[in-house]
C-alpha positions in Angstrom: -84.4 35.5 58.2 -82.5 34.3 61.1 -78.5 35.0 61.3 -76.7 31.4 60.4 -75.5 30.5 63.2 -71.9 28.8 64.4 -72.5 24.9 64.3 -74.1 22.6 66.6 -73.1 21.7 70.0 -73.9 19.2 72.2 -74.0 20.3 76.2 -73.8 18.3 79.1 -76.9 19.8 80.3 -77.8 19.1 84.0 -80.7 21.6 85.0 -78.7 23.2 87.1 -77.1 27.2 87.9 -74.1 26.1 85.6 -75.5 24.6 82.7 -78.6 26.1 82.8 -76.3 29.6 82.6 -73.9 28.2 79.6 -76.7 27.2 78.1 -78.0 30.4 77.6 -74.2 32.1 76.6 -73.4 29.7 73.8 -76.9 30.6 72.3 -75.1 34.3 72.4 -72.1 33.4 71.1 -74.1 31.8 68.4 -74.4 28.4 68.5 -77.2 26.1 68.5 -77.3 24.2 71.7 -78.4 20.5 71.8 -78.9 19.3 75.4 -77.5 16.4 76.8 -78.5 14.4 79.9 -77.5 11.0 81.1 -79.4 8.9 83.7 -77.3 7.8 85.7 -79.7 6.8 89.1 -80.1 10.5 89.8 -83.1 11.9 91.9 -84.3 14.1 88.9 -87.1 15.1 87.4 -85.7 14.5 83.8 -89.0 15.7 81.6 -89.0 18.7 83.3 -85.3 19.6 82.8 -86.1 18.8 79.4 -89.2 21.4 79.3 -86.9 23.7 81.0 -83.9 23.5 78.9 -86.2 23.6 75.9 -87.8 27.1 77.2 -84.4 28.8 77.6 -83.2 28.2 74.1 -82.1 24.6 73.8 -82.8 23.0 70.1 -83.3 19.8 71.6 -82.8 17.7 74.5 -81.9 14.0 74.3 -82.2 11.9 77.9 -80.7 8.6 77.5 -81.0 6.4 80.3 -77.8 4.3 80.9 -77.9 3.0 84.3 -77.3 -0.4 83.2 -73.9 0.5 81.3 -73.1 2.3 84.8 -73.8 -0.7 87.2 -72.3 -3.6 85.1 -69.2 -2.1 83.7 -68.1 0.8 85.8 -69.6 -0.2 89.7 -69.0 -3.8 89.3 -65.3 -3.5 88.4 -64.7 -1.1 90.9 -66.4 -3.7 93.8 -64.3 -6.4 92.4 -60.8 -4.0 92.6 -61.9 -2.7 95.9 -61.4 0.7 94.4 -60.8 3.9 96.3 -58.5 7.2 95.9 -56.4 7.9 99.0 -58.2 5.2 101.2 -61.8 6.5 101.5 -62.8 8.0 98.6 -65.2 5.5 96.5 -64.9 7.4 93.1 -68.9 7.8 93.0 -68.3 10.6 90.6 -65.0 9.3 88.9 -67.1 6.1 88.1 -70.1 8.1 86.6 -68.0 10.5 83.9 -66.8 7.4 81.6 -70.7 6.0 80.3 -71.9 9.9 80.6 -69.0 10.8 78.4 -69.8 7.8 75.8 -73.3 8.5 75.8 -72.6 12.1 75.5 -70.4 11.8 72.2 -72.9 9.1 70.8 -75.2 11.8 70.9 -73.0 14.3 69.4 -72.6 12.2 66.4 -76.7 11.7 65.7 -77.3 14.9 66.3 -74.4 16.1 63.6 -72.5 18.3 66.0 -69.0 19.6 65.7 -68.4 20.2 69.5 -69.3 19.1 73.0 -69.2 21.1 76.1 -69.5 21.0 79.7 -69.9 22.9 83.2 -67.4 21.8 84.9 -65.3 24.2 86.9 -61.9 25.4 85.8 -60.2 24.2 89.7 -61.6 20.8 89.2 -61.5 17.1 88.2 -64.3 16.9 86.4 -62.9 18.9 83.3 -60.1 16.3 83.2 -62.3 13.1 83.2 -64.6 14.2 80.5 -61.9 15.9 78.0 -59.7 12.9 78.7 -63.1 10.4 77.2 -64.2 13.0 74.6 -60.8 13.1 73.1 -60.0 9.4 73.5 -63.9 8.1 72.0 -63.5 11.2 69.0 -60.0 12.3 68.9 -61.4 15.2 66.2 -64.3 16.5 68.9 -63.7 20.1 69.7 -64.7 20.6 72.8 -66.2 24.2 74.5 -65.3 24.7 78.3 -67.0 27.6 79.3 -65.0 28.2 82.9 -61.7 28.2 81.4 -62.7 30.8 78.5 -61.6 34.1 80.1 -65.0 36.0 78.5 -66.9 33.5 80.7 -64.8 33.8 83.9 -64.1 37.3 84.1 -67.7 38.2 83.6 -69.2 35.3 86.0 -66.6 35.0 88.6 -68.3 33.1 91.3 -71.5 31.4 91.6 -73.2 34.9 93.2 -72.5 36.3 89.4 -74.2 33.3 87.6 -77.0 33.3 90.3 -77.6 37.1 89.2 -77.3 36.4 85.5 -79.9 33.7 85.7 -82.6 36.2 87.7 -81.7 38.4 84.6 -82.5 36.0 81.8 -85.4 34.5 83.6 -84.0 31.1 83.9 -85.0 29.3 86.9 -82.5 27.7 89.1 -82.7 26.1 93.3 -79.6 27.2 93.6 -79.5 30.4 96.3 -77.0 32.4 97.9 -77.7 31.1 100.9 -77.3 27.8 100.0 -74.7 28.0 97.4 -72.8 24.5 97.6 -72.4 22.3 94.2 -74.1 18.9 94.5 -73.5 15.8 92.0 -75.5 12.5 92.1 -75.9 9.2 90.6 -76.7 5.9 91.2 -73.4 5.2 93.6 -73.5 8.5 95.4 -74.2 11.9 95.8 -71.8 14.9 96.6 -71.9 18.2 98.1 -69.2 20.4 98.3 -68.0 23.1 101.1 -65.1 25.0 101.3 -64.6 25.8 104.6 -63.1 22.2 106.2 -64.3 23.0 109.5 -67.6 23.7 108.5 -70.3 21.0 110.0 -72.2 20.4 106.9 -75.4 21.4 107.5 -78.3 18.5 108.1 -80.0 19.4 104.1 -77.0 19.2 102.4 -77.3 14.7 103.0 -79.7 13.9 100.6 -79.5 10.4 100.4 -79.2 9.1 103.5 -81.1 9.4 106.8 -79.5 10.8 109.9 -77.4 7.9 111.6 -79.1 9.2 115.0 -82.2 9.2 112.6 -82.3 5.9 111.9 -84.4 2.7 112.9 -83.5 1.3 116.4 -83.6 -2.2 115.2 -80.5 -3.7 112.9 -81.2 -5.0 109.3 -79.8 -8.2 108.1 -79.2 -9.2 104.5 -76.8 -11.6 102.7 -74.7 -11.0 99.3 -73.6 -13.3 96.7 -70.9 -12.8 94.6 -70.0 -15.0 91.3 -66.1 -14.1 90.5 -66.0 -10.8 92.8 -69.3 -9.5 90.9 -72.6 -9.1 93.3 -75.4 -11.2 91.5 -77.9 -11.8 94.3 -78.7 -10.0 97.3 -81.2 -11.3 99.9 -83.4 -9.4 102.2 -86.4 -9.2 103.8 -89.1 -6.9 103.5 -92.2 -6.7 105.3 -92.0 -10.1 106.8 -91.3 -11.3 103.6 -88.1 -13.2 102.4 -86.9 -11.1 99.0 -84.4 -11.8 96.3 -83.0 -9.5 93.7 -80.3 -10.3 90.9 -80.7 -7.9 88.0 -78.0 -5.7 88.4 -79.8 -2.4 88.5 -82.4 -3.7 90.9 -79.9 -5.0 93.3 -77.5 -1.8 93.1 -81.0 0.1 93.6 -82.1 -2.1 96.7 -78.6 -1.9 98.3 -79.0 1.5 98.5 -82.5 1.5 99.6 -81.2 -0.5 102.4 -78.2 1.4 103.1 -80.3 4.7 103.0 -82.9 4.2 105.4 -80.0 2.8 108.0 -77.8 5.8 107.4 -74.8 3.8 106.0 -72.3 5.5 103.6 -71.5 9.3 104.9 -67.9 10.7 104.6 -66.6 13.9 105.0 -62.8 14.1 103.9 -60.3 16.3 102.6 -58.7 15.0 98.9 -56.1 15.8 96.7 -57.4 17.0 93.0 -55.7 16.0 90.0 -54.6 19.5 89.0 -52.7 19.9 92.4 -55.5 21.9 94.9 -56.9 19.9 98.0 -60.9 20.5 98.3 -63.3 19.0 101.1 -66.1 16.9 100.1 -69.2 15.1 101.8 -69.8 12.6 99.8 -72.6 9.7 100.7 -72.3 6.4 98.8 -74.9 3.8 100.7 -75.0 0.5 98.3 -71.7 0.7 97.1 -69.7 1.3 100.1 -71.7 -1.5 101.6 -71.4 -4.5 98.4 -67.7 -3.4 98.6 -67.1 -4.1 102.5 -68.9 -7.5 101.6 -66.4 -8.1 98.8 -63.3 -7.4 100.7 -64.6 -9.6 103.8 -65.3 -12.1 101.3 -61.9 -12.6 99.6 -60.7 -13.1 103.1 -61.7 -17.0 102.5 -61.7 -17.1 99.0 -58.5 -15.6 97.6 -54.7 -16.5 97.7 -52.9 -14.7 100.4 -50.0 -13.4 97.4 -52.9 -13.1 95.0 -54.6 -10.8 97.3 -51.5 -8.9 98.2 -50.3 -8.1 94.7 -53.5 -6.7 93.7 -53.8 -4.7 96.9 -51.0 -3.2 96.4 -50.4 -2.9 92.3 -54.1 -3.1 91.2 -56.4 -1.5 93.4 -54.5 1.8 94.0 -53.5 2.2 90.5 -57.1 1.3 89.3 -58.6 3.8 91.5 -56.3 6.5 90.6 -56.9 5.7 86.5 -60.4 6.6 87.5 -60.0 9.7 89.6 -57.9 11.4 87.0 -60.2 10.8 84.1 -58.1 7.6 82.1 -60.9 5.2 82.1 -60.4 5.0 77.7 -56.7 4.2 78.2 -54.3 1.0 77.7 -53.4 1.3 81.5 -56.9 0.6 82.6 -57.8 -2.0 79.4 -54.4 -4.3 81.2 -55.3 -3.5 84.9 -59.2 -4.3 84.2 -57.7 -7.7 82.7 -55.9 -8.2 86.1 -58.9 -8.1 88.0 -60.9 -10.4 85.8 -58.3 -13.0 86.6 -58.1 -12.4 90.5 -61.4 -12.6 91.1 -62.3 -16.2 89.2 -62.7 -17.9 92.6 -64.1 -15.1 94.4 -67.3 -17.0 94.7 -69.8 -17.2 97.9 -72.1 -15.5 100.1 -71.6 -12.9 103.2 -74.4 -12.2 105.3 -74.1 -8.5 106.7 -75.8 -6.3 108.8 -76.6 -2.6 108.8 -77.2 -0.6 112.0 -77.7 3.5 112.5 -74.9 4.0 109.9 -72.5 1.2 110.9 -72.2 -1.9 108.7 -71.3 -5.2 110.3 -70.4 -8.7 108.9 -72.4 -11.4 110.4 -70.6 -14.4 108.3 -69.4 -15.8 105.1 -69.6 -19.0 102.9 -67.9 -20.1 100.1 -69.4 -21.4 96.9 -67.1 -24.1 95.3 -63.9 -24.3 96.4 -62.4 -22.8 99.4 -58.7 -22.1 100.2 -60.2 -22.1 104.0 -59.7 -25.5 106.0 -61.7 -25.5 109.2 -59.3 -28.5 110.6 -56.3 -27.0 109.4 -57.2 -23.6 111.6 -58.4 -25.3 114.5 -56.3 -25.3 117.5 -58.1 -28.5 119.1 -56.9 -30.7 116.2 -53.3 -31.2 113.7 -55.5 -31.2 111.0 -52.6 -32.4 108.8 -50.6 -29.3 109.6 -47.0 -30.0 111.5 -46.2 -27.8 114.1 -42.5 -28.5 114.1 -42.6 -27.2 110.7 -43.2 -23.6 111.7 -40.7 -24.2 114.5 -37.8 -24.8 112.0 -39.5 -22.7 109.1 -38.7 -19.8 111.3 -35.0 -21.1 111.6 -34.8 -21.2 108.8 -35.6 -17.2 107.9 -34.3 -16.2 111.1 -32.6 -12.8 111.2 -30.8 -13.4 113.9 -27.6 -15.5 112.8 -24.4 -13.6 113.8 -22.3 -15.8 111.7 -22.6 -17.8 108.3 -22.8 -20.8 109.8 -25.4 -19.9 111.4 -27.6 -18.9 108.7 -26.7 -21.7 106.8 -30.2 -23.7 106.4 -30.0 -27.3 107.5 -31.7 -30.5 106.2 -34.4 -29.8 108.7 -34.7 -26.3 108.0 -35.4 -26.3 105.0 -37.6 -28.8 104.6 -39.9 -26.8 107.3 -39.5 -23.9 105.0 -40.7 -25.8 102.3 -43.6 -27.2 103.8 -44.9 -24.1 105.4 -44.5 -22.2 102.3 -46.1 -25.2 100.0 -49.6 -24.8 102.7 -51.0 -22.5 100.3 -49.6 -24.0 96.4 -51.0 -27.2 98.0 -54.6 -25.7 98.2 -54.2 -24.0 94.9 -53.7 -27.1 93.2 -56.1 -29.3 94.8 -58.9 -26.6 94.0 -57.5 -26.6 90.1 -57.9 -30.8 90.4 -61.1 -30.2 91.7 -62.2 -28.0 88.9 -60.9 -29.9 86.7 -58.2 -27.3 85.3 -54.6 -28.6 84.3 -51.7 -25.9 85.7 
């Protein structure tokens, strides 16, 4: 008769060293191990992880594919709050953790487990972002984290110890020694990691994308078109042949495609973790960094100069920090995530873009509806109803120059410059409400 054993728990089970490893110790700490794993857009060969996890002790192993819940409510949002952590980061990994950790506890709750656990390292992020949506989707959950139980630690203290454990309990791994870095991937991006930051990263460690020197000799052309910030067609042409996608998958999917084979989307960079310790990552993110550079060119034409501004500077950074430290199931995000909604309801129109060895280029935009753009009104050839003298005294009027008070007391004139300059861009707002027919 078998020993009872300590309760179910459900693993965030990738195939990898680290799970592959943890999933093995909880089976000898004595619990029965259900495996977890999310699809995400990953290159993987998700049957035979399952075979695998099944053959070194697993109970079960439940794949659920959620790409869709990925692309529509964690990518999208991001693309139309031009998200990013300390400029150049494109939270491909932050973006991920939120469906994987709903999908995750889901799971849990079928499968009638008291616990959840996970392989993510003691020094990083990761550890955060999941806890942070286990605890907020079941605040009862316990949750197991193998890396920051000293029993685990002290007996594998580096990846070299797990690497010798797994050749002991005959599980196999593609991690090696000599090739020891930690890779994450999804639909969005993939990541390696180094720790030396003047290390080249060696040519295998890009996965997704092709050398830049690598790539075709010819540009690619395609055009985007986004309904209220949100990509819902992209246009390209393949084999001679004019192609349209608009499913939201299928377009992320063929972004990438497109992205990939032209070597667009490769960063190297040096970022702050939440818990306080800088790390290096290489981090390649094709179709999103390009649907984002679209979106911000985009707005450009589309969106209110203090609109705009506000977000930039409120918005954006806060939303892409809420990601990167793991408070995606939060009020904060629920009120900034109703911010964007409302800045992007005229963020309508196309941008035709091209892609050429691992540059990205904007060819031209177009507005769909109204416009805030006037071509007359920019022109210098023609008035185009705009009154120069206006500027003239507008800038009177603010001058900071006036080395008395009568000086910098606005006259008549000034001030009705000031007042005409500043009512430019009210004056386009309204006429695009009339125009849509929306009362202010």
């Amino acid at each position: 008769m078998a020993p009872p054993t300590k309760g179910k728990v459900c693993l965030a089970y990738s195939g990898g060293l680290d799970t592959s490893c943890i999933l093995v110790w909880l089976k000898e700490q004595g619990y029965d191990v259900i495996c977890f794993m999310a699809d995400v857009g990953q290159e993987e060969d998700f049957e035979a992880a399952r075979q695998k996890a099944l053959k070194i002790g697993a109970k079960k192993c439940v794949i659920e594919n959620i790409k869709q819940d990925f692309v529509v409510n964690l990518c999208w949002p991001a693309i139309q709050a031009n998200a990013h952590y300390e400029n150049v980061y494109l939270l491909g990994t932050s973006l991920a953790r939120p469906v994987i950790a709903r999908a995750q506890i889901k799971v849990a709750k079928e499968e009638g487990c008291f616990a959840v656990s996970h392989g993510c390292t003691g020094k990083g992020n990761d550890q955060i972002r999941f806890e942070h949506a286990f605890y907020a989707l079941q605040p009862d959950i316990k949750v197991i984290a193998p890396w920051r139980n000293p029993e685990f630690y002290n007996r594998f203290p580096g990846r070299d110890a797990l690497l010798d454990y797994a050749a002991e309990s005959a599980i196999p791994v593609e991690s090696t020694k000599a090739k020891p870095w930690s890779m994450d991937e999804n639909l969005a991006h993939e990541t390696g990691i180094l720790e030396n930051p003047d290390t080249t990263p060696p040519a295998d460690m890009w996965k997704l994308t092709i050398d830049p020197l690598k790539a075709p000799d010819k540009p690619e052309h395609f055009t985007v078109e986004f309904t209220q910030g949100i990509p819902t067609q992209l246009e390209y042409i393949a084999n001679g042949e004019n192609k349209a996608v608009t499913e939201p998958v299928e377009l992320f999917t063929t972004a990438n495609a497109i992205a990939r084979r032209n070597g667009v989307g490769r960063i190297d960079i040096m970022e702050n973790r939440y818990i306080g310790i800088k790390s290096r990552g290489c981090y390649e993110t094709p179709g999103l960094s390009m649907l984002r550079a679209a979106h911000i060119d985009l707005e450009g034409l589309v969106l209110d100069r203090e609109v705009r501004a506000l977000r930039d500077q409120f918005v954006t950074i806060s939303y892409g920090r809420i990601l990167y430290y793991g408070l995606y199931f939060s009020p904060e995000r629920e009120f900034l995530h109703a911010s964007i909604i409302k800045s992007q309801e005229n963020v309508n129109g196309r941008v035709r873009c091209m892609v050429y060895k691992g540059g990205f280029w904007i060819e031209g935009r177009s507005a769909k509806g109204s416009s805030l753009y006037d071509m007359s009104e920019s022109s210098m050839d023609e008035l185009g109803g705009f009154q120069p003298s206006d500027a003239s005294v507008s800038s009177q009027a603010t001058s900071p120059q006036a080395t008395s008070p009568q000086e910098a007391i606005l006259t008549l004139e000034s001030l009705q410059g000031f007042i005409a300059v500043n009512a430019i861009r009210l004056k386009k707002y309204g006429k695009m409400k009339q125009e849509a027919g929306e009362t202010m």
